[in-house]
C-alpha positions as CSV (number, residue, x, y, z in Angstrom):
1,X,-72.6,11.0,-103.7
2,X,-71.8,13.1,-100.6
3,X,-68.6,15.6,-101.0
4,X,-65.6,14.7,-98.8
5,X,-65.6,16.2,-95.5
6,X,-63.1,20.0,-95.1
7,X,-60.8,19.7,-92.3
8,X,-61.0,21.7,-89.3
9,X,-57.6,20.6,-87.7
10,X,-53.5,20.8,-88.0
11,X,-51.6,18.8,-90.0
12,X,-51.0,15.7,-87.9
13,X,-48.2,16.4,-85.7
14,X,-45.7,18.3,-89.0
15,X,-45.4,22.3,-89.4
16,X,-47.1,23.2,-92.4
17,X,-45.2,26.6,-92.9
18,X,-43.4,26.8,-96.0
19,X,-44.4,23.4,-97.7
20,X,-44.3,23.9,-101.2
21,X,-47.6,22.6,-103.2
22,X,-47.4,19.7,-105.2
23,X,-48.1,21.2,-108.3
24,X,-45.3,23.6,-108.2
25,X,-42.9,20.8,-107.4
26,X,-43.6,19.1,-110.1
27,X,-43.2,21.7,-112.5
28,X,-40.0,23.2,-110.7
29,X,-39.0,19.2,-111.2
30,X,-40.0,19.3,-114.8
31,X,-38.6,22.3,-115.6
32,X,-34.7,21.3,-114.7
33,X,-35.4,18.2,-117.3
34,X,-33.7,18.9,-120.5
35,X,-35.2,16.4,-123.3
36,X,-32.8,13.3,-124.1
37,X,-30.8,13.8,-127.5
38,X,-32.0,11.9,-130.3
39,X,-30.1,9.4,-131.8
40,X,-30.5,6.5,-134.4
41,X,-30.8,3.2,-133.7
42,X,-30.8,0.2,-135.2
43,X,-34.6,-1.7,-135.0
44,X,-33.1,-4.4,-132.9
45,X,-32.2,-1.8,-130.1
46,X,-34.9,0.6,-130.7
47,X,-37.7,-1.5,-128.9
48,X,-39.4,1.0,-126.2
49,X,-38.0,3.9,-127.5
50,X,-39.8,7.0,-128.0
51,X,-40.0,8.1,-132.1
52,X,-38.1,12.0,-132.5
53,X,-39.0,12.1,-135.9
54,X,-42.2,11.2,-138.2
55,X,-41.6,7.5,-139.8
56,X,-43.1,8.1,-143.7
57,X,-43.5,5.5,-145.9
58,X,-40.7,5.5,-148.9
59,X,-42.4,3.1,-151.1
60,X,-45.8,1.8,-151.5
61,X,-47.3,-0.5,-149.1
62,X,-47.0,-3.3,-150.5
63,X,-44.7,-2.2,-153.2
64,X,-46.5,-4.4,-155.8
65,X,-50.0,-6.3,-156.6
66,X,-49.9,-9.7,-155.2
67,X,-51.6,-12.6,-154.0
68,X,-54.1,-12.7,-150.4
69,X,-54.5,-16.7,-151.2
70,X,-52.8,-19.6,-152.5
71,X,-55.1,-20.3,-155.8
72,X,-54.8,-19.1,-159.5
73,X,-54.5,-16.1,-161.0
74,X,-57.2,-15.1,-164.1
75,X,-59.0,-12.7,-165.9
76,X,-62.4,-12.4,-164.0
77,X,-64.5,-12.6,-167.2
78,X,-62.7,-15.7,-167.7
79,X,-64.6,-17.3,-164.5
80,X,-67.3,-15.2,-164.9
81,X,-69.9,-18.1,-165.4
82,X,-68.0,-21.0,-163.1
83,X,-70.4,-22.8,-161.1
84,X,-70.7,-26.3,-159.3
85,X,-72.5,-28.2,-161.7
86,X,-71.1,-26.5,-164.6
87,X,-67.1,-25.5,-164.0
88,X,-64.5,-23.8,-166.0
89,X,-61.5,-25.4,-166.6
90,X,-58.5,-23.1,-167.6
91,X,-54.8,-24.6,-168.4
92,X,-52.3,-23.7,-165.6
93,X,-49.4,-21.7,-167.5
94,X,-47.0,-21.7,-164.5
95,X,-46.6,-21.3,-160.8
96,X,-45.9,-17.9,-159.1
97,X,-44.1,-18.4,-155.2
98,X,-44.0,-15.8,-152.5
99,X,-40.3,-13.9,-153.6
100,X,-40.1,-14.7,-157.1
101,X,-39.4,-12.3,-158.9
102,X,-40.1,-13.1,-162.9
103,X,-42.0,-11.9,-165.0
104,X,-45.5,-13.4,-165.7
105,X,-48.3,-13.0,-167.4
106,X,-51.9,-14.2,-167.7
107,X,-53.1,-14.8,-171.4
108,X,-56.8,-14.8,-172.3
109,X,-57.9,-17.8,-171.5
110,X,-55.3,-19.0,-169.2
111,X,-54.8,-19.1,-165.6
112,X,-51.3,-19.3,-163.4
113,X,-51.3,-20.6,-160.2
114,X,-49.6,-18.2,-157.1
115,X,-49.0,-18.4,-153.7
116,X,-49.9,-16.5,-151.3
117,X,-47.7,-13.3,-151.0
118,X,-46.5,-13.7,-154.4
119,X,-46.6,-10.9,-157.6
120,X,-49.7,-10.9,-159.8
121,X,-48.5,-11.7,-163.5
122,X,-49.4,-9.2,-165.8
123,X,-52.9,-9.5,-167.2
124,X,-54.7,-10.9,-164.4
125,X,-57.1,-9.1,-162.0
126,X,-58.4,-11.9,-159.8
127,X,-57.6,-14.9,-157.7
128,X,-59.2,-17.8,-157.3
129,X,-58.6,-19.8,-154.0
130,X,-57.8,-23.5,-154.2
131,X,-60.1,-24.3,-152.0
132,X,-62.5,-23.4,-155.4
133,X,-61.1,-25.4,-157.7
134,X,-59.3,-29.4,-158.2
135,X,-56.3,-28.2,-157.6
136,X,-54.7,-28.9,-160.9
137,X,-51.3,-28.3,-161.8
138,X,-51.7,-28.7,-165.8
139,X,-55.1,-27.5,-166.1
140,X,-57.4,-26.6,-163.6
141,X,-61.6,-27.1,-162.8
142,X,-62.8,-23.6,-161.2
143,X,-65.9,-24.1,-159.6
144,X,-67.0,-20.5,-158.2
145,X,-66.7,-17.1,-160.1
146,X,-64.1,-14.6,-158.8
147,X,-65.1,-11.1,-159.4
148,X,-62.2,-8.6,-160.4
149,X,-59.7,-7.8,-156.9
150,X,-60.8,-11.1,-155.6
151,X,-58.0,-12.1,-153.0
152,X,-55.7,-9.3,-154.7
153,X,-53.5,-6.8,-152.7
154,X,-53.0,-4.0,-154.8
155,X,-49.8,-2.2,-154.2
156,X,-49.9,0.8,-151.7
157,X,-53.7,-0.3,-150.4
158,X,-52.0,-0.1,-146.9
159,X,-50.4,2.6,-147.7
160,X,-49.2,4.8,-150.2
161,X,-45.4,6.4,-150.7
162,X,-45.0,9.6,-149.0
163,X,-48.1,8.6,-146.6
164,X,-47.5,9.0,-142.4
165,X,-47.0,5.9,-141.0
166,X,-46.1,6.9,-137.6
167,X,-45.5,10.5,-135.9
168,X,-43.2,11.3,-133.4
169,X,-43.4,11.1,-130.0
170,X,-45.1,7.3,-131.0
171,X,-43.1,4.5,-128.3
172,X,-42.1,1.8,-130.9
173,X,-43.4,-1.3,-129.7
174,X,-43.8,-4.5,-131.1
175,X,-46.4,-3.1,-134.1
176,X,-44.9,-0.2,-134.8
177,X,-41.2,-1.9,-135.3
178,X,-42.8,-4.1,-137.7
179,X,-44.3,-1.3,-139.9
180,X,-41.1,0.4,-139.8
181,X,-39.2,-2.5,-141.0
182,X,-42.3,-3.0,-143.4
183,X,-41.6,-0.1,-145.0
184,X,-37.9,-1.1,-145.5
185,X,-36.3,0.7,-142.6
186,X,-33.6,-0.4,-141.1
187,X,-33.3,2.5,-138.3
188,X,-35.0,4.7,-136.4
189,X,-34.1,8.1,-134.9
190,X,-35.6,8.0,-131.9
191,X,-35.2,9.4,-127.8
192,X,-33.2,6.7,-126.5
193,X,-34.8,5.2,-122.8
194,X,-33.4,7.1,-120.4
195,X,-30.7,5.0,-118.1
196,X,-31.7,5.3,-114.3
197,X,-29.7,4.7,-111.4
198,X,-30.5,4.4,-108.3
199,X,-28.6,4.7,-105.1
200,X,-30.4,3.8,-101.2
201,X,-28.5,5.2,-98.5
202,X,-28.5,4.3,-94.4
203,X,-25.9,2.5,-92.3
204,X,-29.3,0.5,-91.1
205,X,-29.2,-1.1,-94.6
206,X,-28.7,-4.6,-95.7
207,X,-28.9,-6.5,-98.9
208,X,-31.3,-8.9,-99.1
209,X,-30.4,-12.2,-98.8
210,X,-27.7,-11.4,-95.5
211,X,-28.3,-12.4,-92.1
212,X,-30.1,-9.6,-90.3
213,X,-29.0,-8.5,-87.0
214,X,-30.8,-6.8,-84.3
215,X,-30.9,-2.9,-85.7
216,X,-30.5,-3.7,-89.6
217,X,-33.2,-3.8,-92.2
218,X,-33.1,-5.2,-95.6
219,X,-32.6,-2.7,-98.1
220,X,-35.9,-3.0,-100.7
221,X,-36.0,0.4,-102.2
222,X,-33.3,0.5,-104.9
223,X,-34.9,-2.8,-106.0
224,X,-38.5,-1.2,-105.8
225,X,-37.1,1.9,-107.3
226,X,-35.3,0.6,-110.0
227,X,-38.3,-1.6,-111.1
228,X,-40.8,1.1,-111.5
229,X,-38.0,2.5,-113.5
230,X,-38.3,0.1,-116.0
231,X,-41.4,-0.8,-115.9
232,X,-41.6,3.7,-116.8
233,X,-39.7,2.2,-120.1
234,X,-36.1,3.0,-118.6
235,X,-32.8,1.2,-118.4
236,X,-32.2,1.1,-114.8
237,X,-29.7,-0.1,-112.3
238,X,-29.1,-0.4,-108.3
239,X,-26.0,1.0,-107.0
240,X,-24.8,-1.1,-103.6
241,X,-25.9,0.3,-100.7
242,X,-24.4,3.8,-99.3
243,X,-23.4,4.3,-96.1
244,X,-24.0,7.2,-93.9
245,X,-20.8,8.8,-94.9
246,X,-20.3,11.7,-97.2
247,X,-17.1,11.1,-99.0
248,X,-18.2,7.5,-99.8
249,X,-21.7,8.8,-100.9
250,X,-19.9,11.2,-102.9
251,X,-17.8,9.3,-104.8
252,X,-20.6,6.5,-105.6
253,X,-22.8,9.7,-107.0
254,X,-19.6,10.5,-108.6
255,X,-18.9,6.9,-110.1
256,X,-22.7,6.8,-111.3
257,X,-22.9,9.6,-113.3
258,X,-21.3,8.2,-116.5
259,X,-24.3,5.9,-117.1
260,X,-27.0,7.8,-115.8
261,X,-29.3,10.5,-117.7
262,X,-31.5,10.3,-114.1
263,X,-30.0,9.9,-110.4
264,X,-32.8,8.8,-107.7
265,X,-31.7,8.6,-104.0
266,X,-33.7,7.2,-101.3
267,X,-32.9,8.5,-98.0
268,X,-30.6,11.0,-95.7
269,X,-33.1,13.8,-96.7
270,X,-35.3,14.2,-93.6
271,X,-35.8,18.0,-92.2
272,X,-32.9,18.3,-89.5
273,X,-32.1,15.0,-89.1
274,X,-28.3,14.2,-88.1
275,X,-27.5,11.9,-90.5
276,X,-29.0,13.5,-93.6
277,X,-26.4,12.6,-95.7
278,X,-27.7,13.3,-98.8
279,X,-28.6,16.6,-97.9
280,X,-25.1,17.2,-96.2
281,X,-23.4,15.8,-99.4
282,X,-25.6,17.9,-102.3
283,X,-26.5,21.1,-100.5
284,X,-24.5,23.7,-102.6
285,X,-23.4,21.1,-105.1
286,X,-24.5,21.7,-108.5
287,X,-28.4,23.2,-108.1
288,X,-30.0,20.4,-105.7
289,X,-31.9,22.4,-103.7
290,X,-34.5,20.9,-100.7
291,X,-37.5,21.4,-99.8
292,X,-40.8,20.2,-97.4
293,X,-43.9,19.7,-100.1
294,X,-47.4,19.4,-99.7
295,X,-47.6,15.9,-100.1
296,X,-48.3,12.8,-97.5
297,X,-46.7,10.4,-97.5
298,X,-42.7,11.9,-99.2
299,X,-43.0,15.5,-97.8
300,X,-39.3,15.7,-97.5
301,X,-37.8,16.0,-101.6
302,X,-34.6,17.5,-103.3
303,X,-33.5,18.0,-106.5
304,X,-31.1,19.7,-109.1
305,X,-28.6,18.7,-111.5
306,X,-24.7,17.6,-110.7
307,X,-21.8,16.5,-112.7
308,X,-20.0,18.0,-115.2
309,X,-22.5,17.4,-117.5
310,X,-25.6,18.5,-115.4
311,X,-27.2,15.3,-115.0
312,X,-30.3,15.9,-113.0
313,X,-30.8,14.0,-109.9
314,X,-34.0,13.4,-107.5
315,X,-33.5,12.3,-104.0
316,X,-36.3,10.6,-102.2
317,X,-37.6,10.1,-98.8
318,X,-36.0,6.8,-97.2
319,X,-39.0,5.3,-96.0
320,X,-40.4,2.8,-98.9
321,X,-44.1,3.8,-99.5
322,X,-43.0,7.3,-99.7
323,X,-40.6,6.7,-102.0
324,X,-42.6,4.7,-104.0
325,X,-45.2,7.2,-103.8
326,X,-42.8,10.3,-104.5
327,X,-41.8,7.9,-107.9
328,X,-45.1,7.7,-109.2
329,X,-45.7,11.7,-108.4
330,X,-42.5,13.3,-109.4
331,X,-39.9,11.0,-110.9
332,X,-42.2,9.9,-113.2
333,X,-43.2,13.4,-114.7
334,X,-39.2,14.0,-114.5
335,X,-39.1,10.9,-117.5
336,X,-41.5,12.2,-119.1
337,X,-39.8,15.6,-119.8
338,X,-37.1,13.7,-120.6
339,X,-39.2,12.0,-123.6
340,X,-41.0,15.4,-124.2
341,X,-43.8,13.2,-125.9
342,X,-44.5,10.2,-124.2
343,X,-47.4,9.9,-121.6
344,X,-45.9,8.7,-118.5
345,X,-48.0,10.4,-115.6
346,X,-50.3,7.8,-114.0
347,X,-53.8,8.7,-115.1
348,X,-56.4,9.7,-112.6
349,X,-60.0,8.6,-112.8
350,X,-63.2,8.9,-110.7
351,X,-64.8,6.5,-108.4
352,X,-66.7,5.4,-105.4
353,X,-64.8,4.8,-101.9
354,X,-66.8,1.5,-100.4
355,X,-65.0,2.9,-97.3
356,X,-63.9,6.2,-94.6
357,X,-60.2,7.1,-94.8
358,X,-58.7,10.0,-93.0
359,X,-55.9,12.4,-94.4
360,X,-53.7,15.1,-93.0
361,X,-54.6,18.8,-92.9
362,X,-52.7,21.0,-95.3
363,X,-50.9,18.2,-97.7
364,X,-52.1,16.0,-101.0
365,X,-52.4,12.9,-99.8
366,X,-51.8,9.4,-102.0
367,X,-54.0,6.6,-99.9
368,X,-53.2,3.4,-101.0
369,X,-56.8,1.4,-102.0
370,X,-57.9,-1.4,-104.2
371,X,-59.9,-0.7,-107.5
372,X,-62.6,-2.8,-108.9
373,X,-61.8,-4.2,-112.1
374,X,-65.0,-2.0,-113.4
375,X,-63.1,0.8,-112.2
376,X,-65.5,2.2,-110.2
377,X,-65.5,1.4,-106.4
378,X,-62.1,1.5,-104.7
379,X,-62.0,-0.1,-101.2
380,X,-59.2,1.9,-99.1
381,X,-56.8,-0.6,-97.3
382,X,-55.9,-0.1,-93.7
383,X,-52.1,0.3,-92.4
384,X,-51.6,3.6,-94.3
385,X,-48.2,4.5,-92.4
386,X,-45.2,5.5,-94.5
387,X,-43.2,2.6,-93.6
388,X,-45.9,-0.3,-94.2
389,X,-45.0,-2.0,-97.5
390,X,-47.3,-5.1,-97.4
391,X,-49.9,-2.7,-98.0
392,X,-48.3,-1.0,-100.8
393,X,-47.6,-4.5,-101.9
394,X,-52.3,-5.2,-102.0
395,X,-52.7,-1.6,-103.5
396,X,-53.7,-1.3,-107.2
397,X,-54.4,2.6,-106.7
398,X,-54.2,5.5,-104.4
399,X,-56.8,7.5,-103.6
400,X,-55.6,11.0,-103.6
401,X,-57.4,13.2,-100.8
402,X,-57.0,16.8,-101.4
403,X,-55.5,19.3,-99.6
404,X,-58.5,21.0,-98.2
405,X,-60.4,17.1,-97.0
406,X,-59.0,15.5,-93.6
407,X,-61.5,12.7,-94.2
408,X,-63.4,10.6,-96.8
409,X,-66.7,8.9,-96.0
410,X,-68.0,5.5,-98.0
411,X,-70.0,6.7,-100.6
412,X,-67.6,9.7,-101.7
413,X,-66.6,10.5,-105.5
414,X,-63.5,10.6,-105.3
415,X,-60.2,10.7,-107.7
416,X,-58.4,7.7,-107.9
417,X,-54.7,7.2,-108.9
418,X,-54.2,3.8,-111.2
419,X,-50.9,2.5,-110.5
420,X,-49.2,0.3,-113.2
């Protein structure tokens, strides 16, 4: 493998003084997260919450012997010599069913026939399957011995009372709501999904779906936005479109903040732009602060806390692929301070570019590429400017060059960003 190439130029055009590295970001982010409250929840609104507190089990797992098979309960040594040419045949004292809960009992001698699921009757330390035996109902041929704990689930052999059964910080999905309910309960305290709204701003905005005239796009970022949000584990909505005008901005940020543990914004955050409305509206409100970081594409980033109860809120370059990038980056390590627990950062692995790619002096920079499904060639995709969404739309990764390279041969090892 051949190391990536240094750069030996400027940084494409931008002023590099004062750009804040993209590791401090993230933790200045981080750190203005304060961790969701925990609350309790019933199981049938706790799916894809994150655990706050260790589940134990209060009883045994199961709570009593019982039956792996439909067959018939016996004494092993009853059974002991059963064979195909020379069967034992037991009388059938009774049937067990899954959920009833009378007491039985196997005498010497004897067999009772149970379902699978059902308690073991006293006495007895083995099953027999049907598929041994006739089938009787009044008496029955076994055919095959069944040594003692044949097809028997002794109570607490999944687990015992008192054992862990899940820790915190575990997300409860489909499994782990069923062991919780398995264990009898009925709630969970947990870190609720955090609710995230998201608000795109631009008078050059239009919702999808409207006829477009001549210096109007459709608006795609709230809808981008909000569905990485959720597909993050959050609740998240899109606001209607902002205009370019600070009271009205104002007042939707204001209307928002009831439902929202996280504000994004997209847009009206550029470095001396005259219609940065964002940054006209939240300069000095609360602690959003602004600031040019180290990172191509989404250099331009803000963020702080606002409201009365000091929701935090991140506001996001306007154009899409640096917004979506800027998501993946920062907004995501802002959830998962929320969560404290849960891994949310994208992981990064190693592999082989099957292709160049160039990056800007002085900055991190998130390529967008395709990744084998081994994993371990990524092919970089062409069309790399911040605006260009059909090729964020191919992209299964980004190839993150950094700060040092300006370019990337085929051939290089190089780290590799799997998006979800």
């Amino acid at each position: 493998m051949t190391p990536a190439h240094q750069h030996g130029g400027t940084g494409g055009g931008h002023d590099l003084a004062g750009l804040v590295p993209v590791d401090d970001h993230l933790a200045d982010v981080a750190a203005m997260i304060r961790p969701l409250t925990p609350v309790e929840l019933a199981l049938a609104e706790a799916e894809g919450c994150v655990l706050a507190a260790d589940v134990t089990a209060g009883h045994p797992l199961p709570s009593f012997d019982n039956s792996a098979m439909d067959g018939y309960a016996v004494r092993a040594i009853d059974v002991a010599s059963a064979t195909e040419r020379s069967p034992v045949t037991l009388p059938v004292s009774g049937l067990v069913a899954a959920g009833d809960t009378g007491a039985y009992a196997v005498a010497p001698g004897v067999s009772v026939q149970v379902m699978t699921g059902a308690q073991l009757p006293a006495g007895a330390d083995a099953v027999v399957p049907v598929e041994w035996t006739d089938g009787g109902d009044a008496k029955v041929a076994i055919r095959r011995a069944a040594e003692a704990g044949h097809a028997v689930r002794r109570a607490g052999d999944d687990a015992r009372a008192g054992e862990p059964l899940l820790s915190a910080g575990t997300v409860l999905g489909p499994a782990q709501l069923g062991l919780v309910a398995a264990a009898g309960g009925g709630t969970a305290v947990v870190r609720p999904r955090p609710r995230v709204v998201v608000i795109s701003t631009g008078n050059e905005l239009a919702e999808p779906g409207s006829p477009l005239t001549p210096g109007k796009i459709w608006e795609s970022n709230s809808f981008m936005l909000a569905a990485a949000a959720r597909q993050a584990g959050c609740l998240a909505y899109r606001s209607p479109v902002a205009p370019d005008e600070p009271r009205r901005l104002l007042e939707m940020i204001e209307s928002q903040l009831p439902r929202a543990d996280l504000l994004i914004t997209s847009g009206g955050v550029s470095m001396g732009g005259p219609n940065d409305v964002v940054k006209d509206v939240l300069t000095g409100l609360g602690t959003v602060t602004f600031r040019k970081v180290a990172i191509q594409p989404g250099m331009p980033q803000g963020f702080g806390v606002v409201g009365p109860d000091a929701t935090p809120i991140i506001t996001l370059p306007g154009n899409p692929v640096s917004a979506y990038v800027s998501f993946q980056v920062f907004v995501r390590a802002a959830l998962e301070a929320m969560l404290v627990t849960r891994e949310l950062t994208l992981p990064v692995r190693r592999a082989v570019l099957s292709g160049p790619l160039k990056a800007p002096a002085g900055r991190r920079a998130y390529l967008r590429g395709v990744l084998d499904t081994a994993g371990e060639t990524v092919a970089p995709l062409g069309h790399q400017g911040s605006h260009q969404l059909a090729t964020l739309g191919r992209a299964n990764a980004l190839v993150i060059a950094p700060e040092q390279v300006t370019a990337m041969a085929e051939g290089d090892e190089v780290d590799v960003m799997s998006l979800p």
